[in-house]
MOPAC internal coordinates of N, CA, C and O (Angstrom, degrees):
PM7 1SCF
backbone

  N    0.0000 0     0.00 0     0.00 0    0    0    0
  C    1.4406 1     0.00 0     0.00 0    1    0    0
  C    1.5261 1   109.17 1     0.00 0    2    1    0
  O    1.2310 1   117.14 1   -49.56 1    3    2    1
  N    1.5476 1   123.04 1   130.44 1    3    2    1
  C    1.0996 1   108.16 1   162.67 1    5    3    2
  C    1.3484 1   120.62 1  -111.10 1    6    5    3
  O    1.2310 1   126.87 1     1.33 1    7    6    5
  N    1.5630 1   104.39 1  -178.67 1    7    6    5
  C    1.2846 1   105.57 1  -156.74 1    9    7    6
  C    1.9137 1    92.06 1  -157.60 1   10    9    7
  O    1.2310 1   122.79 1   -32.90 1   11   10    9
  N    1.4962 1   112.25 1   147.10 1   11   10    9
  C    1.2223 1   124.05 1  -134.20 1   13   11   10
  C    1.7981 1    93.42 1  -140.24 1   14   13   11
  O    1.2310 1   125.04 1   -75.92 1   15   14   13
  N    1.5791 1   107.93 1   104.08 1   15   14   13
  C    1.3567 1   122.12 1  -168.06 1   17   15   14
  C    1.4596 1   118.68 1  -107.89 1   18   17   15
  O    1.2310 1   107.74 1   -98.69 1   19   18   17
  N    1.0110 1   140.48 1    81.31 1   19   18   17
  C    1.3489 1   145.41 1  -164.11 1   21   19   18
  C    1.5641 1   120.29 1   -59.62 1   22   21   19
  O    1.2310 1   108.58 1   -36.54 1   23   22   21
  N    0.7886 1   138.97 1   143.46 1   23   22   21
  C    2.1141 1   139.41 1  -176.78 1   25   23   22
  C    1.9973 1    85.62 1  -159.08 1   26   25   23
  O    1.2310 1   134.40 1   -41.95 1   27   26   25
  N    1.4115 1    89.75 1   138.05 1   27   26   25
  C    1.3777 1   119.75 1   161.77 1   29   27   26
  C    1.8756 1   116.07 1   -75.63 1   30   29   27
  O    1.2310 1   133.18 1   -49.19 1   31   30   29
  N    1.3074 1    92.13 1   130.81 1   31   30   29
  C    1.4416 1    94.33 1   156.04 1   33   31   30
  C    1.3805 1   130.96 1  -109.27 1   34   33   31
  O    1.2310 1   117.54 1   -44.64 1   35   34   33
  N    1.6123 1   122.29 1   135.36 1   35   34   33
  C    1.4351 1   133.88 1  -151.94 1   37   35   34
  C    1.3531 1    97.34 1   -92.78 1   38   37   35
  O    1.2310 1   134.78 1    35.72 1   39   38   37
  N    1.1690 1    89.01 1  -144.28 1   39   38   37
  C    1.7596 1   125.98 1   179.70 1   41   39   38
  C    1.2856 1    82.05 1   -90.19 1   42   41   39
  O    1.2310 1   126.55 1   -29.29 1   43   42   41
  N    1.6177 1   105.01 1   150.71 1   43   42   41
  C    1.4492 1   145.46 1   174.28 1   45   43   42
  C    1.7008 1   106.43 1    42.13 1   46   45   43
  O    1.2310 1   124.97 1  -164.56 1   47   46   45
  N    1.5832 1   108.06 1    15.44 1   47   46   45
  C    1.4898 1    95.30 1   162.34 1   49   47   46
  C    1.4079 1   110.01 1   102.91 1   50   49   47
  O    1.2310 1   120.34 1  -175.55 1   51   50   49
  N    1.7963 1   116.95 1     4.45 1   51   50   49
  C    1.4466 1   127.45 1  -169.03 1   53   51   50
  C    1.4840 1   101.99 1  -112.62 1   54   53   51
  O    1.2310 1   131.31 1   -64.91 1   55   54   53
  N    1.2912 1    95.77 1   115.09 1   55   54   53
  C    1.9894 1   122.06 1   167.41 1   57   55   54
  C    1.4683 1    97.29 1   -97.86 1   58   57   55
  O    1.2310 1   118.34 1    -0.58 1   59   58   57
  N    1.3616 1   120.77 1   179.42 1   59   58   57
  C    1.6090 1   161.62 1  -108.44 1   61   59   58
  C    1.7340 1    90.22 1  -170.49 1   62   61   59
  O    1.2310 1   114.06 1   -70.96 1   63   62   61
  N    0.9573 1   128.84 1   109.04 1   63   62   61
  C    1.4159 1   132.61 1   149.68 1   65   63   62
  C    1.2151 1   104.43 1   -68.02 1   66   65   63
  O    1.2310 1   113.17 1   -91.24 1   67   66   65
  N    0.9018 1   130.52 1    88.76 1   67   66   65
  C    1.6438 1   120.48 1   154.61 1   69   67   66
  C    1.2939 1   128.13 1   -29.00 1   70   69   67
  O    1.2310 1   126.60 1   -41.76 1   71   70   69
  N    1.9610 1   104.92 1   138.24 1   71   70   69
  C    1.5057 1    85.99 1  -163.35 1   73   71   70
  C    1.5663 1   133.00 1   -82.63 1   74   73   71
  O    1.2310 1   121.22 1   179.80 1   75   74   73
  N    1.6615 1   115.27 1    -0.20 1   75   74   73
  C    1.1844 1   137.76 1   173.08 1   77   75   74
  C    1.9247 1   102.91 1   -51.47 1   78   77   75
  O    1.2310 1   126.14 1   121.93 1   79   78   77
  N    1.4350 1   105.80 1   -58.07 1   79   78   77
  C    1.4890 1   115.28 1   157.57 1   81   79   78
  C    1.2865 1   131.85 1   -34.64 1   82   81   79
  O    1.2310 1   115.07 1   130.47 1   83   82   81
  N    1.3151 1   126.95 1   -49.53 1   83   82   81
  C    1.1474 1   152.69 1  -156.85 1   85   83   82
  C    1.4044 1    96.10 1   -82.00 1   86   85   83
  O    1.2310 1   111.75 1    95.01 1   87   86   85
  N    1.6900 1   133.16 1   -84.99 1   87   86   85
  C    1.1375 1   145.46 1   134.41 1   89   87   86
  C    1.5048 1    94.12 1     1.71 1   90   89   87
  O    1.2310 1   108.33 1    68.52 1   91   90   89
  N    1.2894 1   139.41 1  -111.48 1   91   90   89
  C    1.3690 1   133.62 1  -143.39 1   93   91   90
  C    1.2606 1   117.95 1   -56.91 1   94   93   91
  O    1.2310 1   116.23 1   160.96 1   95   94   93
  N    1.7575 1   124.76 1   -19.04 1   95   94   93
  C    1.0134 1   124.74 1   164.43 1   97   95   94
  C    1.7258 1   119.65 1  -111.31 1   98   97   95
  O    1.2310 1   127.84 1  -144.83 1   99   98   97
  N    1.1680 1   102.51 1    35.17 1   99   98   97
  C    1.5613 1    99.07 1   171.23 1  101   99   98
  C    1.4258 1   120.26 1    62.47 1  102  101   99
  O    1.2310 1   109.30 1  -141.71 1  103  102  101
  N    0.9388 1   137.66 1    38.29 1  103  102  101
  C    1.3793 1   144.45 1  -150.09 1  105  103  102
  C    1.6244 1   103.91 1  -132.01 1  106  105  103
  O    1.2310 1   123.25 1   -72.84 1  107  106  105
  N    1.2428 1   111.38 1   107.16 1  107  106  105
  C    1.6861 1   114.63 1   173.35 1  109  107  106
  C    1.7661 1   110.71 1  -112.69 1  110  109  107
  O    1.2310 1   114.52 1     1.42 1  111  110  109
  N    1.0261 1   127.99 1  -178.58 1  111  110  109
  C    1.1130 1   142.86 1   140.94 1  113  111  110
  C    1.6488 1   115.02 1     8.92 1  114  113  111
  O    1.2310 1   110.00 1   -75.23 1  115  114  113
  N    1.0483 1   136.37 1   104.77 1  115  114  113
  C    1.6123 1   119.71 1   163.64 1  117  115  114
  C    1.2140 1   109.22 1    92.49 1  118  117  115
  O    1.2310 1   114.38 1   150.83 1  119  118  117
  N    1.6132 1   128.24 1   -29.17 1  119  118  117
  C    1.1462 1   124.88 1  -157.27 1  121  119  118
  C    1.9050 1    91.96 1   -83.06 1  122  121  119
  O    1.2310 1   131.78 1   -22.37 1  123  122  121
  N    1.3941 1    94.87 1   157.63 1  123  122  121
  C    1.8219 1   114.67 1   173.90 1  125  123  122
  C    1.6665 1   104.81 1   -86.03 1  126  125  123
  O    1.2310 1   139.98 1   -46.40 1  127  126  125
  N    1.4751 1    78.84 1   133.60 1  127  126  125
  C    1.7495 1    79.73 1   152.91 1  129  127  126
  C    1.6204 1   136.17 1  -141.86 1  130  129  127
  O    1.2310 1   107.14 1   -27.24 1  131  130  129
  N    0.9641 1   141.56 1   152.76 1  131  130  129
  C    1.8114 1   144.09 1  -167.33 1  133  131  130
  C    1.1212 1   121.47 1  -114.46 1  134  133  131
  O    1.2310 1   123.60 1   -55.04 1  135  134  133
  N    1.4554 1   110.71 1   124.96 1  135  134  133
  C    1.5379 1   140.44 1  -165.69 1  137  135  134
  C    1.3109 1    98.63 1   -84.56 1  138  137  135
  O    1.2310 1   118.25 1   -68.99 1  139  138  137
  N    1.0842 1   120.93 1   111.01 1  139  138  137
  C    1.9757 1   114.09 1   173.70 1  141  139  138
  C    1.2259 1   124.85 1  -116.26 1  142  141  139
  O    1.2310 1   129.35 1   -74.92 1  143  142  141
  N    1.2810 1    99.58 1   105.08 1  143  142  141
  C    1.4878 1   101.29 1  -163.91 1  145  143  142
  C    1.9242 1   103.78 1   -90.47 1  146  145  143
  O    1.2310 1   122.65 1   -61.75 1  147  146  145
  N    1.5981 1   112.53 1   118.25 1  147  146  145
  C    1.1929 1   123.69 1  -166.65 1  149  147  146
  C    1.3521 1   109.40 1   -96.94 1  150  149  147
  O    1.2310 1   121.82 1   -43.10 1  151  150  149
  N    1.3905 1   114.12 1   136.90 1  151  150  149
  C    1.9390 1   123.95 1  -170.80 1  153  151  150
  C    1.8489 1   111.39 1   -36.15 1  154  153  151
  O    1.2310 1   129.60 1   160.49 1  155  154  153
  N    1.3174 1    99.10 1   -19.51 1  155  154  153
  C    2.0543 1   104.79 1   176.39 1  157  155  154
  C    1.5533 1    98.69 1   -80.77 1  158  157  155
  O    1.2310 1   121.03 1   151.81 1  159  158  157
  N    1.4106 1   115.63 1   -28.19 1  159  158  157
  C    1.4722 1    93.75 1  -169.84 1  161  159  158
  C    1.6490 1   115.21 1   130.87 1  162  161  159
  O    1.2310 1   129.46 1   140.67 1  163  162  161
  N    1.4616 1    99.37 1   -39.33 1  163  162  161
  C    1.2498 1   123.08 1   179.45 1  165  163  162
  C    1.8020 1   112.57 1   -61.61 1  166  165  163
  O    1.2310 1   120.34 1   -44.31 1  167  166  165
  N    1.3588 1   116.96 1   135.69 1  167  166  165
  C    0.9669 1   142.61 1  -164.88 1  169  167  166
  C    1.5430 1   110.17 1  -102.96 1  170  169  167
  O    1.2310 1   113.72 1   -63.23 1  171  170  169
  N    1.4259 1   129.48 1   116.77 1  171  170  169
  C    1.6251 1   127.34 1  -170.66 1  173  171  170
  C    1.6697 1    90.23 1  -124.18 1  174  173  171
  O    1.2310 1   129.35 1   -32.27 1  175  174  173
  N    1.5163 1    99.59 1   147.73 1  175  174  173
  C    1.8600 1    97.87 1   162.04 1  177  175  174
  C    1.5424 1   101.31 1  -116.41 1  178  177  175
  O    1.2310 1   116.33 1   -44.68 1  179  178  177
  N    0.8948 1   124.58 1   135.32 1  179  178  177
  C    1.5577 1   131.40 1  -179.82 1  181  179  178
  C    1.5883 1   118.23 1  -130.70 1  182  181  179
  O    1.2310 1   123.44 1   -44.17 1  183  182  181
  N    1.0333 1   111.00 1   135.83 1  183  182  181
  C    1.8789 1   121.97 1   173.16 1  185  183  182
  C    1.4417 1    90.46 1   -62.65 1  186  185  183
  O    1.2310 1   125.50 1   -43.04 1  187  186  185
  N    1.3819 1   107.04 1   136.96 1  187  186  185
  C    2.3404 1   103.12 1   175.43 1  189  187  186
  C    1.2523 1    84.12 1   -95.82 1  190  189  187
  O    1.2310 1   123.01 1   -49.77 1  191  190  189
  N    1.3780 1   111.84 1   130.23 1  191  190  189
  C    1.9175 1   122.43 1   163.66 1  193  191  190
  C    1.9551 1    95.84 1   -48.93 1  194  193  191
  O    1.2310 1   110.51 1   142.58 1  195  194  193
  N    1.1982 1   135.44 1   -37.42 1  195  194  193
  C    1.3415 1    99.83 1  -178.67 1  197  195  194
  C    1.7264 1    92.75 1  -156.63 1  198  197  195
  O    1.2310 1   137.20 1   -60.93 1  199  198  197
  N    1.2796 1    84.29 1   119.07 1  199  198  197
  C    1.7649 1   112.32 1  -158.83 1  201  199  198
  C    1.5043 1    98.47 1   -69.00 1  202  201  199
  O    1.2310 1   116.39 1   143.38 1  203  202  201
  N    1.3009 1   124.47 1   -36.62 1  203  202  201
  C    1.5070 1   118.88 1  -152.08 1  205  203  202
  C    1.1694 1    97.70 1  -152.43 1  206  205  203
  O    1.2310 1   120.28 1   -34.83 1  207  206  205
  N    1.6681 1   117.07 1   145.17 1  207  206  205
  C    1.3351 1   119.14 1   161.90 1  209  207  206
  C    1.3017 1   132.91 1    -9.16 1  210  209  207
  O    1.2310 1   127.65 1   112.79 1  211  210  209
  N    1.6984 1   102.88 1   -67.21 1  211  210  209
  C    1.6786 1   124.47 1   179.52 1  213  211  210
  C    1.5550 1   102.79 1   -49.03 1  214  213  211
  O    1.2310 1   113.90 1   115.88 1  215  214  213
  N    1.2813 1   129.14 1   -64.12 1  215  214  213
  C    1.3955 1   135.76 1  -170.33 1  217  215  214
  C    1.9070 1    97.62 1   -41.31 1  218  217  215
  O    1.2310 1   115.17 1   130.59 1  219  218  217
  N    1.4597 1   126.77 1   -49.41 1  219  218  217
  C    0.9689 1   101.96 1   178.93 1  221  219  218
  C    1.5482 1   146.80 1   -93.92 1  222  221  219
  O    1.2310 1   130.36 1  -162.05 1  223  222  221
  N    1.7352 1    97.62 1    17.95 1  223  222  221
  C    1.5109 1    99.98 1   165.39 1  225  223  222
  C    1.0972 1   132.35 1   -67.08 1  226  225  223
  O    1.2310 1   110.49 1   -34.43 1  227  226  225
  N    1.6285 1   135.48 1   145.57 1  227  226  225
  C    1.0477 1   114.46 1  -128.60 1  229  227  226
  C    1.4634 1   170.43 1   139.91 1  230  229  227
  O    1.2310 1   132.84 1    83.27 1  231  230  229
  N    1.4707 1    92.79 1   -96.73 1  231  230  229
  C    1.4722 1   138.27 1   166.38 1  233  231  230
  C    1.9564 1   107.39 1   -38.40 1  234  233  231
  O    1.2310 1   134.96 1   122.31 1  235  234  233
  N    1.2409 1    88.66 1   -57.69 1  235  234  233
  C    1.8753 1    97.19 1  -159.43 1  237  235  234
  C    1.6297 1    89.49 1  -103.30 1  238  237  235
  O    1.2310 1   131.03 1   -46.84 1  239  238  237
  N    1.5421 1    96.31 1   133.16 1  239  238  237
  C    1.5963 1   107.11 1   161.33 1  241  239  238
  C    1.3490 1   126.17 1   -40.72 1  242  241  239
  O    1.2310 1   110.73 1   -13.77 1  243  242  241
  N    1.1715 1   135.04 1   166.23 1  243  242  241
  C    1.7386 1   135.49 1   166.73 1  245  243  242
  C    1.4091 1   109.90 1   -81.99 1  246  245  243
  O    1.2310 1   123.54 1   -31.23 1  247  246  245
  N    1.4456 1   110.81 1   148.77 1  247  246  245
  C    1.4275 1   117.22 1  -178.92 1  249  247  246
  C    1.8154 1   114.42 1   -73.52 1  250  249  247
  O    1.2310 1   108.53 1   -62.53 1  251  250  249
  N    1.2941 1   139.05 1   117.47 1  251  250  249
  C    1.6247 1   139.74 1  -175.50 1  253  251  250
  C    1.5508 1    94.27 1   -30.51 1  254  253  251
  O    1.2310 1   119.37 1   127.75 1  255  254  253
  N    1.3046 1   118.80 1   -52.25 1  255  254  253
  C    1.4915 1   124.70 1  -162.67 1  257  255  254
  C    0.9074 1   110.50 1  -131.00 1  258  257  255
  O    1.2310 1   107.21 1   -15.54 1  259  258  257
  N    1.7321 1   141.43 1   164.46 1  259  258  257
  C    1.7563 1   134.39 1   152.57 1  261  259  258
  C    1.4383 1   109.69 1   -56.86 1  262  261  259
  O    1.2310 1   121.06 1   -12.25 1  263  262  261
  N    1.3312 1   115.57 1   167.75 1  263  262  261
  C    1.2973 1   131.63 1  -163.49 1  265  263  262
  C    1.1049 1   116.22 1   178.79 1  266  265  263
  O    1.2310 1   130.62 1   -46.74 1  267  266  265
  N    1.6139 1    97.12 1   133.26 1  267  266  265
  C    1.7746 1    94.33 1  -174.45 1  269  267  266
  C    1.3561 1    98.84 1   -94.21 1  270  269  267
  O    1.2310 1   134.34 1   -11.71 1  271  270  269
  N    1.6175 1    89.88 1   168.29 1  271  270  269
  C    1.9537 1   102.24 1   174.78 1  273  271  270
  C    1.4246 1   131.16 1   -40.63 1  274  273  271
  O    1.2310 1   118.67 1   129.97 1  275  274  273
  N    1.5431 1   120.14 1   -50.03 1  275  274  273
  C    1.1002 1   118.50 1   167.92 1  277  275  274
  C    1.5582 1   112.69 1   -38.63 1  278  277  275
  O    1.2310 1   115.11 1   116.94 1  279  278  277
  N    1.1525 1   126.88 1   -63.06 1  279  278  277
  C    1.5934 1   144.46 1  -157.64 1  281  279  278
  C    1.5473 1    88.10 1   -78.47 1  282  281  279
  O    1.2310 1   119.36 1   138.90 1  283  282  281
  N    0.7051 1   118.82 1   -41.10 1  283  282  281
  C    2.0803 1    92.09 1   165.22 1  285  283  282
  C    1.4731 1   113.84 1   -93.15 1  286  285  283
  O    1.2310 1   128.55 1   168.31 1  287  286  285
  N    1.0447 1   101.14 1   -11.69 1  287  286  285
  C    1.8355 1    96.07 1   178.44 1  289  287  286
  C    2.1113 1   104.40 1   -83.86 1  290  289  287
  O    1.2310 1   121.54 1   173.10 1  291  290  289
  N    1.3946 1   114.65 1    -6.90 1  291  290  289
  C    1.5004 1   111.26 1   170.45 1  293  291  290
  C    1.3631 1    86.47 1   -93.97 1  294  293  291
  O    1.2310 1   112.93 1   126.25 1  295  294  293
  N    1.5802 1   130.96 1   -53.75 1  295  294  293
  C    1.5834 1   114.03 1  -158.35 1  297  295  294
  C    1.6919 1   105.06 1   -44.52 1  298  297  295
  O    1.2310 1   124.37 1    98.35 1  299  298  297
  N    1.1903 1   109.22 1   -81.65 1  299  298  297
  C    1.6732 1   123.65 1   170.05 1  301  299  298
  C    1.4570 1   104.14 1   -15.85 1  302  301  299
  O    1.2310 1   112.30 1   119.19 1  303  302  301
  N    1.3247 1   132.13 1   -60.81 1  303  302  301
  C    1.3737 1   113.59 1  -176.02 1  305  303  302
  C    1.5105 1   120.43 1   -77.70 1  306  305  303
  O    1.2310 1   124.69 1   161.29 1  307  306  305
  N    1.6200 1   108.59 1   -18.71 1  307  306  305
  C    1.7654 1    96.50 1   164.00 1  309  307  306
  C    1.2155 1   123.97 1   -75.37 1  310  309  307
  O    1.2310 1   126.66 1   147.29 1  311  310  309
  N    1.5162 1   104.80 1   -32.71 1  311  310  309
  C    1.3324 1   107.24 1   172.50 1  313  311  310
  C    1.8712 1   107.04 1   -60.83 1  314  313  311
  O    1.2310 1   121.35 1   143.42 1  315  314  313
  N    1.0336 1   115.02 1   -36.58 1  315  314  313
  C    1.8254 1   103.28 1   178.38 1  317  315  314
  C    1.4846 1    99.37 1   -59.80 1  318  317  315
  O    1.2310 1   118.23 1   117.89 1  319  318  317
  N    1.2412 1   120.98 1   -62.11 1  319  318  317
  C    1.4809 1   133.19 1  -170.86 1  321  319  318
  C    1.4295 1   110.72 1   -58.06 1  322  321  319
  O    1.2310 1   115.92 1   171.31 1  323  322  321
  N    0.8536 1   125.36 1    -8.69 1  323  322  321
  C    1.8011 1   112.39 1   168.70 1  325  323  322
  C    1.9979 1    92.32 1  -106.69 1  326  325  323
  O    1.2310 1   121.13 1   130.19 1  327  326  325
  N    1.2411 1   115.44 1   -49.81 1  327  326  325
  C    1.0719 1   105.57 1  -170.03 1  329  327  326
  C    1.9215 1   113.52 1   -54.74 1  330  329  327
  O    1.2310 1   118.02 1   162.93 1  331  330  329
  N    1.3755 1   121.38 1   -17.07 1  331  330  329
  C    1.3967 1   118.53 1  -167.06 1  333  331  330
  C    1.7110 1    96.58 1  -112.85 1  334  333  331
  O    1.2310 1   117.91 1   173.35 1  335  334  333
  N    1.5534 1   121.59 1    -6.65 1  335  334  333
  C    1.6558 1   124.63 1   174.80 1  337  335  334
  C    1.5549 1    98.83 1  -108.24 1  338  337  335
  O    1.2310 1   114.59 1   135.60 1  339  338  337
  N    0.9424 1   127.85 1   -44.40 1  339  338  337
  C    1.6123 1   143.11 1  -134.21 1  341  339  338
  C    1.2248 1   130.59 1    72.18 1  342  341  339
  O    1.2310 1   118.38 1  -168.07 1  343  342  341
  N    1.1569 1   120.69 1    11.93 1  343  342  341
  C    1.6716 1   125.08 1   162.22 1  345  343  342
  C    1.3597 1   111.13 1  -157.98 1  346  345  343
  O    1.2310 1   126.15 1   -16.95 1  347  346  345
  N    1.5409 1   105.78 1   163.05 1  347  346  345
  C    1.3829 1   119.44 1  -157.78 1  349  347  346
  C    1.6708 1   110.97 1   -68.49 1  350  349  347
  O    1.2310 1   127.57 1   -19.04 1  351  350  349
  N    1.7188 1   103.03 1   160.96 1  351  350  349
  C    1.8414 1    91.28 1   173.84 1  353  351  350
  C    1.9928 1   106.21 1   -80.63 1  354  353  351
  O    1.2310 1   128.78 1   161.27 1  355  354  353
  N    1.4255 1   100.69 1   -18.73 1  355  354  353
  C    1.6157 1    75.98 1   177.56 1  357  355  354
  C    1.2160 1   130.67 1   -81.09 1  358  357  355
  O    1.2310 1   120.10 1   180.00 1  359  358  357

């Protein structure tokens, strides 16, 4: 069911998240949030899983060994290429 929450817009373009909003999307104090504007037109506000650089250190495992770009730039594309055929290009 939806349901249809109104906030004013001020000076320089600054609304009020309402806090019903806020609450349903996890949103406190400080935290960022993203306007998504979707190919219909339609407008979404969303919490970004990782707002800032810092948030994503971390994130991605360590490489077994060093490696230059090329040699992850083929992994990444077999990995696309089996994942969109089901098996690898080599």
């Amino acid at each position: 069911m939806s349901r249809v929450i109104e906030s004013v817009v001020g000076r320089g373009g600054q609304t009020t998240v309402p806090a019903e909003v806020r609450r349903w999307l996890g949103i406190e104090l400080g935290d960022r949030i993203s306007f998504v504007i979707g190919e219909d037109g339609c407008v979404k506000i969303e919490k970004p899983m990782f707002p800032t650089l810092e948030s994503l250190r971390g994130i991605a495992a360590t490489l077994p060994r060093p490696m230059e770009w090329d040699e992850m730039l083929e992994i990444a594309l077999n990995d696309a290429y089996a994942e969109k055929y089901g098996f690898s290009r080599q």
